[in-house]
C-alpha positions in Angstrom: -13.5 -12.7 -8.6 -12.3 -15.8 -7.1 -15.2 -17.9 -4.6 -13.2 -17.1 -1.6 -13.1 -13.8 -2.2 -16.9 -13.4 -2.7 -18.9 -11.1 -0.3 -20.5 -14.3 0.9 -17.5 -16.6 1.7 -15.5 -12.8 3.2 -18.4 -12.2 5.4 -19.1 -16.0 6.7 -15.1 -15.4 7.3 -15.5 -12.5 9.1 -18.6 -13.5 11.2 -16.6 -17.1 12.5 -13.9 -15.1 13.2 -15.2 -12.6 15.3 -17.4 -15.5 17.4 -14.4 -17.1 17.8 -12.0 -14.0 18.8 -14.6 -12.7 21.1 -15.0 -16.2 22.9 -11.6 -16.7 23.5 -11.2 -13.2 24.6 -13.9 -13.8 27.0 -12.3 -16.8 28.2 -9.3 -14.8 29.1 -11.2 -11.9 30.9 -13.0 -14.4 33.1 -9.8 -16.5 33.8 -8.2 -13.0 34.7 -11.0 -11.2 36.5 -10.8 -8.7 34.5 -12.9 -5.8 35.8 -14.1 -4.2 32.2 -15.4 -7.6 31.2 -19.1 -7.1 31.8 -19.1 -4.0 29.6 -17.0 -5.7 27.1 -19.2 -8.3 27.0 -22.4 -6.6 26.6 -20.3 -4.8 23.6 -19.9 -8.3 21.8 -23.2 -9.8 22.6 -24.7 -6.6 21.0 -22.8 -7.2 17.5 -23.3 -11.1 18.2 -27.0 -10.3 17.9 -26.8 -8.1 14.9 -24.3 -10.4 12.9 -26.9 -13.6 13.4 -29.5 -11.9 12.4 -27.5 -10.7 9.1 -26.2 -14.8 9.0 -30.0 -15.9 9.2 -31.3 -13.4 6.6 -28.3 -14.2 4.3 -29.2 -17.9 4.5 -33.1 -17.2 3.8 -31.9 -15.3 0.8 -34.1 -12.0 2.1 -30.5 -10.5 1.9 -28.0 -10.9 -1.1 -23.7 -10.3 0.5 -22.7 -6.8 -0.6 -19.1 -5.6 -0.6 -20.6 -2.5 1.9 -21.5 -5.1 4.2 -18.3 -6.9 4.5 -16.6 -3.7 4.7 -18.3 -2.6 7.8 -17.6 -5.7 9.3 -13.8 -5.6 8.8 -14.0 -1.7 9.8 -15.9 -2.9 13.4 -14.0 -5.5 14.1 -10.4 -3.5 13.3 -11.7 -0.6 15.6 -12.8 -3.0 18.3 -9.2 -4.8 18.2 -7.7 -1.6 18.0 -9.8 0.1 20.5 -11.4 -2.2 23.7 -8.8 -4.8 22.5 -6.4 -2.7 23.1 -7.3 -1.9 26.7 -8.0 -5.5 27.5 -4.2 -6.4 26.2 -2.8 -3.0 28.4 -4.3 -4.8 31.4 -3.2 -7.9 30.9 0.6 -6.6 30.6 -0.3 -4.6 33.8 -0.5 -8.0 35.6 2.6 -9.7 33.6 0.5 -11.9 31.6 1.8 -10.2 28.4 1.8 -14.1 27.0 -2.0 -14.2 27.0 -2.6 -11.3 25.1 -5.1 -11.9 22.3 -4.3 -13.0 18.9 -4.9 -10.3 16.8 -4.1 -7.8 19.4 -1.5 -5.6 16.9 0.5 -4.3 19.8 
């Protein structure tokens, strides 16, 4: 298997890419008042907290990358886009902003 398709280098992938999608996201909600953001929020601090912890323990070496673990991150993050995204995008169309709609967002 190539390096960058390791469970390490997928899973530091994944992990930037959902701090980065989630801040920008935020952005948006703020800039739009959007009233589901607190609960939104609280949804990506929670999975903030868990992924640093994982990033921390990987880079102690007190846990090796595993394919599972990549594979739940892709599955979270797909059902979150597909799910909460989802909503976040619906509102923003509601209020004819369909031009800020997240990347990602596959609708």
């Amino acid at each position: 298997m190539p390096p960058h398709h390791s469970p390490r280098s997928r899973l530091s992938f994944r992990i930037s890419f959902t701090e980065m999608h989630f801040s920008s996201e935020e952005e948006a909600m703020r800039a739009h008042s959007y009233e589901g953001y607190a609960a939104h929020q609280a949804v990506h601090k929670k999975l903030l907290d868990q992924i640093h912890i994982v990033r921390r323990d990987l880079l102690n070496g007190t846990v090796v990358p595993c394919q599972m673990l990549t594979s739940f991150m892709e599955s979270w993050t797909n059902h979150h886009i597909t799910g909460a995204d989802k909503q976040f995008a619906t509102f923003l169309r509601s209020k004819g902003d369909a031009g800020q709609v997240m990347a990602g967002d596959p609708h």
